[in-house]
N, C-alpha and C positions, 0 to 999 in steps of 0.2 A: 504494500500500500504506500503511496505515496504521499507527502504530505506538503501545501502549500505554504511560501511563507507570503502575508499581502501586508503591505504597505500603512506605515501611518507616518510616524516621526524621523521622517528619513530627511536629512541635511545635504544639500548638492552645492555645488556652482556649475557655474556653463550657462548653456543658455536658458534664459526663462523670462524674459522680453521678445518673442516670437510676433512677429508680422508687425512691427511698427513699421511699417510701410513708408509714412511720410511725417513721422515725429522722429527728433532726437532725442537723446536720452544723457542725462548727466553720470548715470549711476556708476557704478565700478564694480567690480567680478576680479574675483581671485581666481587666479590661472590653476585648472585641475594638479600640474606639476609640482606646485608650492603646497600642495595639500596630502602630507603625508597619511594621516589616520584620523576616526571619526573623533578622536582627542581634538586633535589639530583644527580639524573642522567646525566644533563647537567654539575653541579659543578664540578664529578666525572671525566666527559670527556675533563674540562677544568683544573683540575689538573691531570690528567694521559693521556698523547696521546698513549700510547700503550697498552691502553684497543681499545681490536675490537668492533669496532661501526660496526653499519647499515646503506648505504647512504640510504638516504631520500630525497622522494618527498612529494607534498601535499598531505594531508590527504582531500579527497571530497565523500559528500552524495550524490546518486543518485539512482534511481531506477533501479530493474531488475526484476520487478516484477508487472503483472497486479491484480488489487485487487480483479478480479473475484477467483484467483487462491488462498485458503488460504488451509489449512493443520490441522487437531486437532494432527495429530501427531509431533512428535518430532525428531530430527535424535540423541539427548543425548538419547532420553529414544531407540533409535536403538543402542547406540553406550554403552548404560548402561548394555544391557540386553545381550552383548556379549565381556563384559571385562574375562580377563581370569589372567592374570598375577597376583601372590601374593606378595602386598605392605607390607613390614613389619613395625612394628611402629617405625624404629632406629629412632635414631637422626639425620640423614644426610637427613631423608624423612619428617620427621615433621619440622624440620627446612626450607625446600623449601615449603613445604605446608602453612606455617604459611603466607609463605609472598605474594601465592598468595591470602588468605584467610581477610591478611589486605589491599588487594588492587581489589577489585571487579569491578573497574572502567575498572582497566588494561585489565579482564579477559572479560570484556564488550566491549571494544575496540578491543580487536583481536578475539573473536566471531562474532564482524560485519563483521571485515576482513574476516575469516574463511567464514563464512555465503553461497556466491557464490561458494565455491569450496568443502566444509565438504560432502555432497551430495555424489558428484563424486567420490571422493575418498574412504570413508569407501564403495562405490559400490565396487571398483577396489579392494581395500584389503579381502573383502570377494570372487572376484571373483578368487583372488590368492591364496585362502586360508593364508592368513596373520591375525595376530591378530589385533582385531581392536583397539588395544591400538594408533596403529603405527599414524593412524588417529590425534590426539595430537601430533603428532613429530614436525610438522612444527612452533606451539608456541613454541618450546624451541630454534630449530632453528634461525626461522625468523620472529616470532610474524605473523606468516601467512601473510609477506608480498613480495609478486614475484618478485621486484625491491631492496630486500637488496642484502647488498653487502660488504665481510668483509673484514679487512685487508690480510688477510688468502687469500684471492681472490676466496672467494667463493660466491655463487649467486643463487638469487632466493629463493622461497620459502624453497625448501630443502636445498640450502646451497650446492651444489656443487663447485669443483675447475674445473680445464678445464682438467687438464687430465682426473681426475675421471668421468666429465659427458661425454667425447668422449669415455671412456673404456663401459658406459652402454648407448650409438647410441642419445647422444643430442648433436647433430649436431650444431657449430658454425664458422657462417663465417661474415663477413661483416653484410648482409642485418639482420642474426637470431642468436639469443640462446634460445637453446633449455634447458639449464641449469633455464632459468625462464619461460621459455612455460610449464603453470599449467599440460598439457597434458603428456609432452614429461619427465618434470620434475619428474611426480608423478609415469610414468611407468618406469625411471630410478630408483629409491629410494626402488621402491618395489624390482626390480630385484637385485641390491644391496644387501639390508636386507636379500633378502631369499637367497643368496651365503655366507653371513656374516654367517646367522642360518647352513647352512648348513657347514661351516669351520668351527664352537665352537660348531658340534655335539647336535646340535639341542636347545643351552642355548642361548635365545632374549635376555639376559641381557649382554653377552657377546657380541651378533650381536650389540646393541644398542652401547656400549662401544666404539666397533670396527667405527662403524658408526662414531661417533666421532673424534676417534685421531687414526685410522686406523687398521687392522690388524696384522700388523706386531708387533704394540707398545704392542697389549695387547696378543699375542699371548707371547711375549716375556716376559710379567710379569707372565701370568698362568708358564710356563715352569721355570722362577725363583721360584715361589711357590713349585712348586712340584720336585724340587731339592733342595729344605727345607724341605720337610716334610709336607707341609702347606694345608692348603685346597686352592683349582683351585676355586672356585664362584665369581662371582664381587666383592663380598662384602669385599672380605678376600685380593685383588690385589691390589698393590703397582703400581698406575696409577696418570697422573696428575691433578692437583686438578681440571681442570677444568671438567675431564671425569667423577672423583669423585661425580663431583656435577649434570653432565649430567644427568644420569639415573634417579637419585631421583627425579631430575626437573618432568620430565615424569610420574614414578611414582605418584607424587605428585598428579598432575593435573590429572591422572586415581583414584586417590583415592575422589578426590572432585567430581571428572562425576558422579562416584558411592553412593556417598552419601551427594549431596550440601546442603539438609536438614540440615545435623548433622554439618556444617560451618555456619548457618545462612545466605545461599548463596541462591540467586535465578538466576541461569543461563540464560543467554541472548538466549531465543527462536527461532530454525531454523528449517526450517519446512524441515519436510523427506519428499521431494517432488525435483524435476531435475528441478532446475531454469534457468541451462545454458547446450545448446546443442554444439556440434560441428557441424559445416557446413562445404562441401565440395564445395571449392570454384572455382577450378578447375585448375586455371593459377592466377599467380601474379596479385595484386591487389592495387589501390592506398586506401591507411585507411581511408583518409579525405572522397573517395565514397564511401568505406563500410559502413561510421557509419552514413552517408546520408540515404543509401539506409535502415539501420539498424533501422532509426529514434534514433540515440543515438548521443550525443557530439563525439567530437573526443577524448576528455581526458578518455571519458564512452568506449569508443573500447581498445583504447590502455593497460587500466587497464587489462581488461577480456585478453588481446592478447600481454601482456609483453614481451613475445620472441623477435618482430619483432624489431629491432634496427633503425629502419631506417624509411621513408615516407612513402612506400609501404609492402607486403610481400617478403619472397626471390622468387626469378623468378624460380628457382630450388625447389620448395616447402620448408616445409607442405604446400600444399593448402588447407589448414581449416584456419577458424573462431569459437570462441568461442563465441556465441551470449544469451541474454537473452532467453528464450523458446519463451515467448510470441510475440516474433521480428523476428523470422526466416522464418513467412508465406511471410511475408511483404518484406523481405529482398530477400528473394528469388526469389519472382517475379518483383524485381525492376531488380538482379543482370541477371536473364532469359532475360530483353530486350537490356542489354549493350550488343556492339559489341566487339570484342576484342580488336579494339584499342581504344575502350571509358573506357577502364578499368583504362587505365592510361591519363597523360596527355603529351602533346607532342611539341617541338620543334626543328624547323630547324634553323642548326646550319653551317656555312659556315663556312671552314677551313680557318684558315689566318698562315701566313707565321709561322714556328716556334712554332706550335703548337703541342701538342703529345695525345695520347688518357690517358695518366695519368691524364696529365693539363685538360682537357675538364672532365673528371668521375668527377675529383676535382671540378671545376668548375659552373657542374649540382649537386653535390652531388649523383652521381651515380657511379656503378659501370663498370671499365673495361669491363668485359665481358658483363656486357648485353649492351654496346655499340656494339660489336662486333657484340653480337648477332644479335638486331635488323637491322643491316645495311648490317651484311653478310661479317663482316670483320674475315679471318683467322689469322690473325698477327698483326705487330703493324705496317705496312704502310698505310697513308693516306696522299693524297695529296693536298696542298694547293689551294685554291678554289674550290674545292669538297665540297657537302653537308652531313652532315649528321642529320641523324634522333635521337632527344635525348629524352627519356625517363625521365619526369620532376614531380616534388610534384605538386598535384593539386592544392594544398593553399600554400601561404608562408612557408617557413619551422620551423619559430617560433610559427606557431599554432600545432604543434605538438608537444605538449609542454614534452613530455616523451619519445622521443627518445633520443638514447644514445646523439647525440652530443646536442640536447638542454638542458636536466640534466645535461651536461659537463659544459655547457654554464652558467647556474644558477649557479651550484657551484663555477664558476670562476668569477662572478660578486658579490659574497656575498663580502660583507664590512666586512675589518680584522681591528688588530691596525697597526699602524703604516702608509708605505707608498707602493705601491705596484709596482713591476718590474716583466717584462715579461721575457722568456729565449726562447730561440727557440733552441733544443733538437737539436745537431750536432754530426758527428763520433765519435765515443768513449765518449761520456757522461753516465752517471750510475748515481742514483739519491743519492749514497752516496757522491761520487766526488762533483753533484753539491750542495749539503747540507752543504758540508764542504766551499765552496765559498762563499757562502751563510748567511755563518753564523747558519744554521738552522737545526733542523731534517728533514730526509728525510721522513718521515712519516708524521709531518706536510704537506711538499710537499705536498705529494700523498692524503692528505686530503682536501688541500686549491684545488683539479684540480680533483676529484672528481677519485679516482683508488685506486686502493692498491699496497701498497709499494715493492711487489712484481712483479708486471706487467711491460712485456716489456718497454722501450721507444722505439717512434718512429723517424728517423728522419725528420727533423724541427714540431716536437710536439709543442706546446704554453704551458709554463709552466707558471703559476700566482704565485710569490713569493712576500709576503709580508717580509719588511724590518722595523727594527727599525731606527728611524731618526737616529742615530750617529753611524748605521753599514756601515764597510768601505770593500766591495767588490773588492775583484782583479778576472779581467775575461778579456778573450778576447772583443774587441768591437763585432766580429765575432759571438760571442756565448749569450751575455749579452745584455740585452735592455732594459733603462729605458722604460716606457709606456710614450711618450708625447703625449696629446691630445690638438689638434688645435680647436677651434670653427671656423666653416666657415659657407658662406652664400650659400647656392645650390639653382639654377635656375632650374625647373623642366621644361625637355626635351618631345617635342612628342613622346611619346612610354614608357613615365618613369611609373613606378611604386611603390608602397612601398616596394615590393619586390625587383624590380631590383637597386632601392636608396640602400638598406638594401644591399644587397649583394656587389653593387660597392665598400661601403668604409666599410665594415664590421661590421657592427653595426645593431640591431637588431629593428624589428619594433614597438616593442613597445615604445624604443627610441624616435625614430624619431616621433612617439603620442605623446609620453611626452614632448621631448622638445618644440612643436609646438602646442601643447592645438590641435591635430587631431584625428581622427580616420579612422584604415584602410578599413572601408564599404565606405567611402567617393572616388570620383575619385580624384584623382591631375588634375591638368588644368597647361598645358604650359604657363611656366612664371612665374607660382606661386611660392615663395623663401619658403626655407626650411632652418630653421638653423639645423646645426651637428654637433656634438664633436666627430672628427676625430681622431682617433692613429696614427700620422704620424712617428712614430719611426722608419719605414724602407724605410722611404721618404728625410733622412736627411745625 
């Protein structure tokens, strides 16, 4: 049996500003050759905040594989026996080569990664006619993991931005991105590549460059070259160092597939066999039953099915799942007996005075419209004491431990130095304004709350700002909020839950385990006392 490792808190450089096309960029990146071990790497990030990191989750083994199913073959010695690109031996290629040649660990760890999805993809690049080099793009990218995420704001395995993945059809809204849906992802990046090959007249080194820091940048160095006299090839282009070092990366890593012998390399074994199908699943889904019905954890679903941001699928499709192979007979005939409205989980919801269909989406953690939808509403009138039918997570929402807002939630509970004050994002705030308040880079910001320094704000956002003790803040009361946390004593109500404790005063259930030596498989019983460390900051 085989056992996967997927990605969470995985730390890179290289590149992660992909497709700025016609922006420049200030930032700075550490050359992969300066970066001996994941020590090193952490030091690096802790002395430079404007190298583009990776957000990170937990790195977890599990299986996707029954041990009936084994392979003599290999999908390297598939992906060996149809390299085509010529490496040449400069020194910008043997210098990236070397380092992954002294770090086999590394190349170990994102071949596990890789492992569930290598498969699929060199299919899809042969059924494109695409060289199967491209198959290694995603290590240079994103260490083959579908949850990074750069300052750049780009995401996913390929590293998309949001305009670029809506220019090639990966669709994001609230419930999905399709920017980390392996699917949606992988058939973007190919259509990309072959419009990139087919604007540099048919040079992949040029696509790949492009790929990088956009078309226009390197369109714009070829046409300086040859208004010198110079030679037009990558090799000869006046690019930034990080594009400089891009291709070799790649490169590199096609030179070791093709010869790991002659590195004293033995590559991490993946068998050329389809470990994971897609399932059509027909209509919106809640995850927590799919990966019931799948026999798989919920952290085991949501890996394979990163797109979906939220508790369920989007109600607007894709309706696919990406499942183990050996899981889809099983899954399929669990999901053939649910009725449509066993798909999801459901509560009635009585209007009370002053209410709005924002406040209740917010509320359930749903969306607007598919309240509307489900109950048949055209508009935003609803009338107090009317019922409606809400669309709810099966399991608490903290067991879904990789949707966007509980990855939001973790990165905003990590322990910083200092003392920590919350902000709540109001008209006209911008994350330079409030940095300068602050005291702080806005980039820290956008690192302590889990985004890139790029990304909208929203109004009343929760911002996590860590303070040094003798920083002195001028802010509105309006805009500015210490965190004060009250401990109280909570009497447990007929009907309570750890869910519905967990949501009244905002606090998450594993909390509410911890402070009280409990577990949430246990019932509460009215009456029983609960202590909680309450944020009363907008109570006072």
């Amino acid at each position: 049996m085989k056992y996967f490792l997927f990605p969470a808190l995985m730390i890179l450089s290289g590149c992660q500003n992909t497709f700025l096309s016609q922006n420049n960029t200030n930032e700075t990146y550490l050359p992969l050759d300066q970066i001996a071990n994941t020590a090193e790497i952490n030091q690096a990030l802790l002395a430079d905040e404007s190298i583009d990191v990776i957000h990170p989750v937990d790195d977890v083994t599990f299986s996707l594989k029954d041990e009936s199913l084994q392979s003599s073959n290999d999908v390297w010695q598939r992906i060996r026996g149809q390299l085509t690109f010529d490496v040449p031996q400069n020194n910008r290629v043997i210098m990236q080569r070397n380092w992954y040649v002294k770090h086999p660990s590394y190349l170990t760890r994102v071949a596990k990664r890789a492992e569930p999805f290598l498969y699929y993809i060199v299919e899809q690049l042969e059924k494109n006619n695409v060289p199967v080099e491209i198959a290694l793009l995603p290590v240079v990218e994103s260490a083959f993991d579908p949850f990074a995420y750069s300052h750049g704001r780009a995401s996913g395995m390929w590293q998309f931005i949001p305009g670029t993945g809506t220019r090639f059809n990966m669709k994001q809204n609230w419930w999905y991105d399709g920017r980390r849906d392996v699917v949606a992802s992988t058939s973007g990046a190919i259509q990309y590549l072959k419009y990139l090959h087919k604007f540099f007249d048919g040079d992949w080194l040029l696509a790949l460059a492009a790929y990088n820091s956009g078309e226009g940048r390197v369109r714009r160095a070829v046409r300086k070259n040859k208004s010198l006299g110079k030679n037009t090839d990558f090799w000869s282009l006046d690019l930034p160092k990080e594009t400089r070092a891009y291709v070799p990366k790649l490169l590199a890593l096609a030179d070791i597939v093709k010869r790991p012998e002659q590195f004293n390399l033995k590559l991490y074994k993946i068998d050329n066999d389809e470990v994971i199908v897609q399932v059509d699943i027909k209509s919106q889904l809640d995850l927590a039953k799919a990966a019931n019905l799948a026999d798989l954890s919920l952290p085991e679903l949501q890996r394979l099915n990163p797109g979906f941001n939220r508790w369920a699928t989007d109600p607007d499709g894709p309706h696919r799942l990406l499942l183990p192979k050996h899981k889809v007979s099983h899954f399929e005939q669990g999901l053939a007996k649910l009725t449509k409205d066993e798909r999801l989980a459901w509560q009635r919801y009585k209007i009370k005075n002053g209410d709005n269909l924002g406040y209740i989406s917010k509320k359930f953690h749903t969306s607007i419209d598919l309240i509307r939808q489900v109950n048949g509403i055209s508009g935003n009138q609803i009338r107090t004491g009317k019922h409606l039918l809400i669309p709810v997570a099966a399991k608490s929402l903290d067991s879904y431990i990789l949707s966007k807002n509980q990855r939001i939630a973790k990165k905003q509970a990590k322990e910083q130095q200092g003392f920590k004050v919350t902000h709540r994002v109001v008209s006209g705030d911008n994350l330079w304004d409030i940095g300068q308040r602050f005291k702080v880079r806005g980039s820290k910001i956008a690192a302590w709350n889990g985004f890139a320094p790029r990304d909208p704000l929203k109004l009343g956002q929760k911002l996590v700002i860590w303070q040094k003790t003798n920083t002195v803040v001028k802010a509105s009361h309006q805009s500015v909020e210490q965190a004060i946390m009250r401990n109280i004593t909570y009497n447990v109500r007929p009907g309570d839950s750890f869910a519905r404790i967990a949501d009244k005063f905002n606090v998450r259930i594993s909390d509410i385990e911890r402070w009280n030596s409990l577990s949430r498989n246990k019932y509460l019983q009215p009456g029983q006392r609960l202590k909680l460390s309450v944020d009363v900051t907008n109570n006072i």
